[in-house]
Structures are given as structure tokens and as C-alpha cells.
C-alpha positions as CSV (number, residue, x, y, z in Angstrom):
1,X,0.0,0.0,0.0
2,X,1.5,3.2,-0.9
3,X,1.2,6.0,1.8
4,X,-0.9,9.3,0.8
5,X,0.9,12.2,0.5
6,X,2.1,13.9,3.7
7,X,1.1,17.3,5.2
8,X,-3.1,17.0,4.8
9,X,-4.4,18.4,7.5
10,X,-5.1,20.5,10.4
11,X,-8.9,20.6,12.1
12,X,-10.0,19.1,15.4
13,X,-10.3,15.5,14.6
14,X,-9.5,12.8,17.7
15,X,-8.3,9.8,17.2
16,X,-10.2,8.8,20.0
17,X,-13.5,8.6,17.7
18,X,-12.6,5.2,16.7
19,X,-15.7,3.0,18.6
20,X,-17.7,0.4,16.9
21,X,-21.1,2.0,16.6
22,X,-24.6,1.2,14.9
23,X,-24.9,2.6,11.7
24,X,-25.4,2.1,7.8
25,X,-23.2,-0.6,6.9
26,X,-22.0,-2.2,3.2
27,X,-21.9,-5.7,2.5
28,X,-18.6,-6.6,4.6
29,X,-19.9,-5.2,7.1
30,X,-18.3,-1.7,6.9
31,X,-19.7,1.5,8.4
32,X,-20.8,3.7,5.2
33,X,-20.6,7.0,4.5
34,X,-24.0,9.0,3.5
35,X,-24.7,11.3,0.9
36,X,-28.1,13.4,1.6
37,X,-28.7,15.7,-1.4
38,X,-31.8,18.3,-1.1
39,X,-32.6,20.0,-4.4
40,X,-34.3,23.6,-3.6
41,X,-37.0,25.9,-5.2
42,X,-35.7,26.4,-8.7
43,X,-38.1,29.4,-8.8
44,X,-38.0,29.1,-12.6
45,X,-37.5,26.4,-15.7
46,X,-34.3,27.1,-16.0
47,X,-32.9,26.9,-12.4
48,X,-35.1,23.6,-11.9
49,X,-33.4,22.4,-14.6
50,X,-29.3,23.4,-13.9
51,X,-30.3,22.2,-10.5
52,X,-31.3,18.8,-11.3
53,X,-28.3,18.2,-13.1
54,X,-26.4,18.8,-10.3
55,X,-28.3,16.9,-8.3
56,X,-27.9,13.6,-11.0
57,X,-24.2,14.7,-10.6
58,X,-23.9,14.5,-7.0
59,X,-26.2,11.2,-7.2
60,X,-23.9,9.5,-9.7
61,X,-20.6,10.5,-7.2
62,X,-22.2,9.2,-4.4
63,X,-23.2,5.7,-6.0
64,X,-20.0,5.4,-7.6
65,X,-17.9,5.9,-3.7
66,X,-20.2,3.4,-2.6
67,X,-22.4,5.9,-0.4
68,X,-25.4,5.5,1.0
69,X,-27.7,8.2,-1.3
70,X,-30.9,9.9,-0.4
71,X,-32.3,12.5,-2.0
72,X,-34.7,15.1,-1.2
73,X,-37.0,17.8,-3.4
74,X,-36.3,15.9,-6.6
75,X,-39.4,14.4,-7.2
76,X,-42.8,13.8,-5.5
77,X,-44.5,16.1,-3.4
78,X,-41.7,19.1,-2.8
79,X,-43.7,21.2,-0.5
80,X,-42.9,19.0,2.1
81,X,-38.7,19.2,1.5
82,X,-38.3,20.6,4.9
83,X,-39.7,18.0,6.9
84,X,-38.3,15.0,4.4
85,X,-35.0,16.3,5.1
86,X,-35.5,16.2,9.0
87,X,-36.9,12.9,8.9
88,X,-33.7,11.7,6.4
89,X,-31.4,13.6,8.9
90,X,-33.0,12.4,12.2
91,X,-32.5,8.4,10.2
92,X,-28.5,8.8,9.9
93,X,-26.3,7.9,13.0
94,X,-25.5,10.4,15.3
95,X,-22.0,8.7,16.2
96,X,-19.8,6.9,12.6
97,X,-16.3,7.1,11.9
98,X,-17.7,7.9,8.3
99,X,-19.0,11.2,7.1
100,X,-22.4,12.3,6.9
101,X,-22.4,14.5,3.0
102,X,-24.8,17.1,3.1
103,X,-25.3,19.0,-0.4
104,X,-27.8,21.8,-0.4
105,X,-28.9,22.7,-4.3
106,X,-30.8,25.5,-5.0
107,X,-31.1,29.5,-4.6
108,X,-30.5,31.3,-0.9
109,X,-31.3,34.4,0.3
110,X,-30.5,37.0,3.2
111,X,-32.1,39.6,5.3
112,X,-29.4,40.9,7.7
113,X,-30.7,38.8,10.3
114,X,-31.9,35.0,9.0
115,X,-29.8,32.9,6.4
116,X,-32.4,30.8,4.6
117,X,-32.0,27.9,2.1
118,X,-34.6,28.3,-0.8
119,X,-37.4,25.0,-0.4
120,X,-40.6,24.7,-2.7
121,X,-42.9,25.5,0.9
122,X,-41.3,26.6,3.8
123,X,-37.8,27.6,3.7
124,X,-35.1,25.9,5.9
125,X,-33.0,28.7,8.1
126,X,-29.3,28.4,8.8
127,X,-30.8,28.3,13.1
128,X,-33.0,25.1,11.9
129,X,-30.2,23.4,10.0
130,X,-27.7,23.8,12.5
131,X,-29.6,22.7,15.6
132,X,-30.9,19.3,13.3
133,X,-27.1,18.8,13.3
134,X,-26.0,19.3,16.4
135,X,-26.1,16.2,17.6
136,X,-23.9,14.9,15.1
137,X,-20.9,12.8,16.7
138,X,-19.3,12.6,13.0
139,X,-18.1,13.7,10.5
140,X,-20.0,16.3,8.5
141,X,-19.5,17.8,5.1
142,X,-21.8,20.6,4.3
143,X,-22.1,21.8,0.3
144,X,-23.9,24.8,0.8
145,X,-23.5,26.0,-3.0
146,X,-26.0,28.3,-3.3
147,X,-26.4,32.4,-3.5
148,X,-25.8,34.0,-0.1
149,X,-24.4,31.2,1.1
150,X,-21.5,32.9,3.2
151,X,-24.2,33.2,5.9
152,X,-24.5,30.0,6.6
153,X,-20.6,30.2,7.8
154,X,-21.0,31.3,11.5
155,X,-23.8,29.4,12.2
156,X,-23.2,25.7,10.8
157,X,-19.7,26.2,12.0
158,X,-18.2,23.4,14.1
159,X,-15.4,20.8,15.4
160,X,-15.4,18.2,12.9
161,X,-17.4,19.8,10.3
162,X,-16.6,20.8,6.9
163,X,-18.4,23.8,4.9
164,X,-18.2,24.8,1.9
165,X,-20.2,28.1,0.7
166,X,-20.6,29.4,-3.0
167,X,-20.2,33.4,-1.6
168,X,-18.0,34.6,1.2
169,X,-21.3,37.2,2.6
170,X,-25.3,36.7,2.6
171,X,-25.3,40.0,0.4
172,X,-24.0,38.4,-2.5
173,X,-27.1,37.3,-3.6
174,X,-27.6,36.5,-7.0
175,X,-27.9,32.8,-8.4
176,X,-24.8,31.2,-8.0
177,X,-22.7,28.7,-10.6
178,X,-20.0,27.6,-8.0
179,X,-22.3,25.2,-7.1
180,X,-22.3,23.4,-10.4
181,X,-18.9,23.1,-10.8
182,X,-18.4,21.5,-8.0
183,X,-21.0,19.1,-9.0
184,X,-19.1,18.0,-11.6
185,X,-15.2,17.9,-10.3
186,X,-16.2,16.9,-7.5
187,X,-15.2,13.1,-8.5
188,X,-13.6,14.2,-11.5
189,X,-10.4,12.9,-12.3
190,X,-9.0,16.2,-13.5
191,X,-8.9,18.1,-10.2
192,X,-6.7,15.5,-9.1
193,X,-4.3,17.4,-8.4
194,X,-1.8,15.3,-6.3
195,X,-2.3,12.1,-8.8
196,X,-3.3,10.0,-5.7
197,X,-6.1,8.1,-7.8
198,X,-9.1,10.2,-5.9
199,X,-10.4,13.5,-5.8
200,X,-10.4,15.1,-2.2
201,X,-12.9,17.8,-1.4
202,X,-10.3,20.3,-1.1
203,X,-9.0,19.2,-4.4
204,X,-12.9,20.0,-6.0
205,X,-13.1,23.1,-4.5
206,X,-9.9,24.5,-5.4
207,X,-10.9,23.5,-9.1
208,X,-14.6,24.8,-8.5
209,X,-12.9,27.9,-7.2
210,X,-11.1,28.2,-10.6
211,X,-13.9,27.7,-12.6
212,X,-16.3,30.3,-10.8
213,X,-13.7,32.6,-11.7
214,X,-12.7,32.2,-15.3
215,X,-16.7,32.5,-15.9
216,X,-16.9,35.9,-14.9
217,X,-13.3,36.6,-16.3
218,X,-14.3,35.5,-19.7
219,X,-17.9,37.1,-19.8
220,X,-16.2,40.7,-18.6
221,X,-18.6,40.3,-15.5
222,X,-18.1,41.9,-12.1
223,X,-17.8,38.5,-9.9
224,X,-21.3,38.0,-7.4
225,X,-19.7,34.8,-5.7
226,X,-16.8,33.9,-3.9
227,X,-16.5,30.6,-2.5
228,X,-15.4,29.8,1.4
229,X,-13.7,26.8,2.6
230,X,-14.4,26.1,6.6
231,X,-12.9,23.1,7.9
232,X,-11.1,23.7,11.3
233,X,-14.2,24.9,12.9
234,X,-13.3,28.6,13.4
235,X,-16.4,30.0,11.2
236,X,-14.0,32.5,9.0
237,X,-13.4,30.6,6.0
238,X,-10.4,30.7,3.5
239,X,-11.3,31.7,-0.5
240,X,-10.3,29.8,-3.3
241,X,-8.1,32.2,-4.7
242,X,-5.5,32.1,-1.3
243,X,-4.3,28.4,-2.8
244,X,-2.5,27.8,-5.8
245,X,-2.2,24.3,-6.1
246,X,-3.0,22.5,-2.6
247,X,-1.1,25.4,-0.4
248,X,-2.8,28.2,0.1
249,X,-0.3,30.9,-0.6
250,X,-1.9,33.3,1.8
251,X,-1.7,34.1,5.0
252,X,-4.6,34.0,8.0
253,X,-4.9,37.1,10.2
254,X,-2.9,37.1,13.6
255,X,-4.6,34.1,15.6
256,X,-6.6,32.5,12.7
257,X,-5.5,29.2,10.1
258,X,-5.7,28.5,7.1
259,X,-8.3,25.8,5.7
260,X,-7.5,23.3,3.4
261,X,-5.9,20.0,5.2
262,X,-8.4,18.6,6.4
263,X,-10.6,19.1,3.5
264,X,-8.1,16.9,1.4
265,X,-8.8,13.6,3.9
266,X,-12.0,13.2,2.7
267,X,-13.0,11.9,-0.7
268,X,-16.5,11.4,-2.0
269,X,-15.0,8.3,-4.5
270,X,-12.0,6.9,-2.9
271,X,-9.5,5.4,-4.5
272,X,-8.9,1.6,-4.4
273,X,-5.5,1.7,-1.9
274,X,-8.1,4.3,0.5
275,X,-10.8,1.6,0.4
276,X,-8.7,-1.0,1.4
277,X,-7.7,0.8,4.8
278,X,-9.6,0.2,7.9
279,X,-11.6,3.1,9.5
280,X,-10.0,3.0,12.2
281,X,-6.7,3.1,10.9
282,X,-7.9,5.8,9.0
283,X,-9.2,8.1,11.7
284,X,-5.8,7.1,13.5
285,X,-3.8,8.2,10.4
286,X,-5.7,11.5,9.6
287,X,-4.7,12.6,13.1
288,X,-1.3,11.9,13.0
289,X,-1.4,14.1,9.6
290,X,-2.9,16.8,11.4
291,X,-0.7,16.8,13.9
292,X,1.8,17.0,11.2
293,X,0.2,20.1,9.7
294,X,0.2,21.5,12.9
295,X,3.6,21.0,13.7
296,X,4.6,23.0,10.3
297,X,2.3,25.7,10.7
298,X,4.4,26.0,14.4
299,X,8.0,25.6,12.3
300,X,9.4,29.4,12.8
301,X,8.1,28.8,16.7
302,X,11.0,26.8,18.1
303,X,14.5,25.7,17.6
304,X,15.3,24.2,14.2
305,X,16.5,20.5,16.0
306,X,13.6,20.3,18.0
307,X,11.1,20.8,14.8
308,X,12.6,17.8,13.3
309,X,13.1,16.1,16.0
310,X,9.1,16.1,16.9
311,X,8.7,15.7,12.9
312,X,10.6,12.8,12.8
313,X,8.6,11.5,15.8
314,X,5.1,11.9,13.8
315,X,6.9,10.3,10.6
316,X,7.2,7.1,12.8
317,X,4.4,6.9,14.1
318,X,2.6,7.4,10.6
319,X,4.8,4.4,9.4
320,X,3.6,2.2,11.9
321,X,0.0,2.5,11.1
322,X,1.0,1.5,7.3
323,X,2.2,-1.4,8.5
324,X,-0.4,-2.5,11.0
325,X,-2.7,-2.0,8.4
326,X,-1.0,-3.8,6.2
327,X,-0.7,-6.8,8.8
328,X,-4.7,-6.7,9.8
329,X,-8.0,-7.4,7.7
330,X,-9.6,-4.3,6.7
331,X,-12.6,-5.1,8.4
């Protein structure tokens, strides 16, 4: 098995979260991921149809990782998209070593005072949505790709969670493409951008990033939407244009990090060498990378032979769970 590249991380992930818990499992008995996808209140023809296309792209990802996919608003009777999507969400484990996707599709819209997420009926608020997840002992990956996204930051902001946001403010209101470009790199092979065999989420939102950009380059149009990337928990988010490749390039204000390595552990289709690994090697790895991270972020800090020194340390101990997963079943 050949060891993903290092330096991935940095958000508050415990190793400790390894337990055997009841949840969703595949056919070897595997805890599985989830993928709920909620398409909004297209509002018009041609939004209902851009959206559903994202929503078949998302769908066809998620089978193609092996997730567990349910979808909400698609078909059927959409006035009732809010409460489907608290029944789905109240149906998924609270505690998994496996992430819990969340992809919001649609339009959103902002007052000053409540974020809301466009639904054909009642609307679902940023409030709602983030006191449905709070119980959450997992994972969570939240694509909120929609117009006046960036106020869903603050609020959905948490340990262990991962947001994504089309704009960087609720006032940046108008309809919003970052969300179907992500749709579509999102498993793509060419936002691989290490050549690891998968596409991590950080990976797809860098390219996403890109793409949102060169749209309103190349139509001479003042950009509306600039995507966030939260993934230590902090609620500021970092744009897409502070990375150029996988490093963002930028620095955080005094106090604040940079987003990005955690974002790059998790992979909607993994690759064959990621499936084979246990979950619990996994969570066990991904913290020894962010420890890692952390460590370089601390570099200038402290003496040059004690940086290596406590690298070298972590380099060892990333070894050895290679080889103990090599030596155990990966179930």
C-alpha cells in the first residue's frame, strides 16, 4: 500500500473517535458513508433544470464511492422538502467514523438577520439546519453551493465539520454557478491534483474555485460569488483564490488558520489503496497528519532540532499504522 501524500491536515479531529457504533453498513460489514442531497426551489424552468443536473451529478458521485444516497425535493411532493430532510437527517447515526455528505442545491437568500435555504414550501434557516445537526458525533461535510451562502458560515460552524459556501457574505445574492462546478469535479479525475487516484474535497473546491472565476473573467462580468472553505471549525473561511495548487499561498490574520488539510482527507470516491484501509486506521492516520500540519504551521516557533526532532517522531508513528494496516483485515 503506498502512503498518501504527507502534510493534509489540520482541524479538530480525535483519534479517539474510533468506537464500533450502529450505523449504515456495506456488505462486509463496513460502516458507510452517506450522501443526503436536497434540491431547492428552482423558482424558474431554468434553475429547476441546472439544478437537477447537479443533483444527478452528486447522485452518480455518491453511487459510484459506494455511499449511501438519499435525495430530497427531486421528485414527489416538494412542499414538504423541509420536513423529508429532517426525517432523512433524524434516520442517519448520530455517532460513525464515516462522514455524513450534506449537499444543499438551490437558490439562498438574506435579510441581515436570517440565512435561509430556498425550499418549494417553507424555507429551511441556517438556526433550523444547524440545531438538526447538532447532535452529530461525525463527520459532516456541508455543500452549501447556493447564493448567499456565506451566511450560513457562523452558524453551521463546528469541530469536525466541513463547509463549503458558494459566496464569502449573505449579500452576494444573485444565483450562484460555484455550485455546479463542483457538482461535476467533485469526482472528476482532473482536479486530481496530487495524482493520488481520488479527488479530495479540497481538491474539487480549489478546481470549482477556478472555474467560478474564469466564468466571470471570460464574460467581462463583475464577480457575485466567492467561495469559502471552513474546515477547522473557526467560522471565518479561507477563498479559493489564497491556494495555488494544494497550499494556500496566503496568510490567516494574527490568531486564525488556514483551511484546506483537512478538506483533502476526505474523498466522496475513494480510490482503491483508500478503500482498502480500515476506518479506524484511518481516523488514526488523519490525526497523526494533522498533527503534522500543525507542527509545520508551528516551524518558525521553536529551535530548528527540536522541529525535526518532533517531525521525525510523527513520521514514525505514521509508518507504523501503514504497517499495522498492512498486517490486519480491513474489516
Amino acid at each position: 500500500m503506498t502512503p498518501r501524500s504527507l502534510f493534509k491536515a489540520f482541524a479538530l479531529v480525535s483519534a479517539s473517535a474510533v468506537l464500533p457504533f450502529a450505523e449504515a453498513q456495506t456488505g462486509d460489514g463496513r460502516a458507510q458513508p452517506s450522501l443526503l442531497i436536497v434540491q431547492g426551489a428552482g423558482g424558474e424552468k431554468e434553475y429547476d433544470e441546472a439544478f437537477g443536473e447537479w443533483v444527478r451529478g452528486w447522485q452518480a458521485a455518491g453511487a459510484k464511492g459506494g455511499l449511501r444516497v438519499t435525495t430530497v425535493g427531486q421528485s414527489g411532493v416538494r412542499e414538504e422538502s423541509l420536513n423529508q430532510l429532517r426525517a432523512a437527517l433524524r434516520e442517519e447515526p448520530v455517532e460513525s467514523t464515516e462522514p455524513l455528505w450534506l449537499v444543499l442545491v438551490g437558490h439562498g437568500n438574506y435579510d441581515g438577520q436570517a440565512a435561509k435555504f430556498n425550499l418549494t414550501g417553507e424555507d429551511l434557516t441556517a438556526t433550523e439546519l444547524a440545531e438538526w445537526l447538532s447532535p452529530m458525533r461525525r463527520p459532516v461535510v456541508l455543500i452549501a453551493g447556493f447564493s448567499a451562502s456565506g451566511a450560513f458560515l457562523k452558524p453551521l460552524a463546528a469541530p469536525n465539520r466541513i463547509l463549503v459556501t458558494a459566496t464569502k457574505t449573505g449579500s452576494e445574492s444573485n444565483y450562484a454557478r460555484f455550485g455546479g462546478f463542483l457538482a461535476t469535479t467533485i469526482a472528476g479525475p482532473a482536479a486530481d491534483l496530487d495524482h493520488d487516484g481520488q479527488t479530495s474535497l479540497l481538491e474539487a473546491w480549489v478546481m470549482a474555485g477556478q472555474k467560478t472565476a474564469e466564468f466571470y473573467s471570460g464574460e467581462g462580468r463583475l464577480a457575485t460569488e466567492h467561495p469559502l472553505l471552513d474546515d477547522n471549525g473557526d467560522g471565518r473561511g479561507t477563498p479559493a483564490d489564497w491556494f495555488k495548487g494544494l497550499r494556500a499561498v496566503k496568510k490567516a490574520s494574527a490568531g486564525a488558520v488556514a483551511d484546506g488539510a483537512r478538506a483533502h482527507q476526505l474523498h466522496l470516491v475513494p480510490s482503491a489503496a483508500e478503500r482498502e484501509l480500515a476506518p479506524a486506521a484511518r481516523v488514526e492516520r488523519d490525526a497523526v497528519e494533522l498533527e503534522i500540519s500543525r507542527l509545520r504551521d508551528t516551524k518558525g516557533e521553536m529551535p530548528e532540532g527540536e522541529y525535526y526532532s518532533r517531525l521525525e517522531g510523527l513520521m514514525l508513528r505514521l509508518a507504523q499504522v501503514y504497517r499495522d494496516a498492512q498486517s490486519k483485515p480491513a474489516n
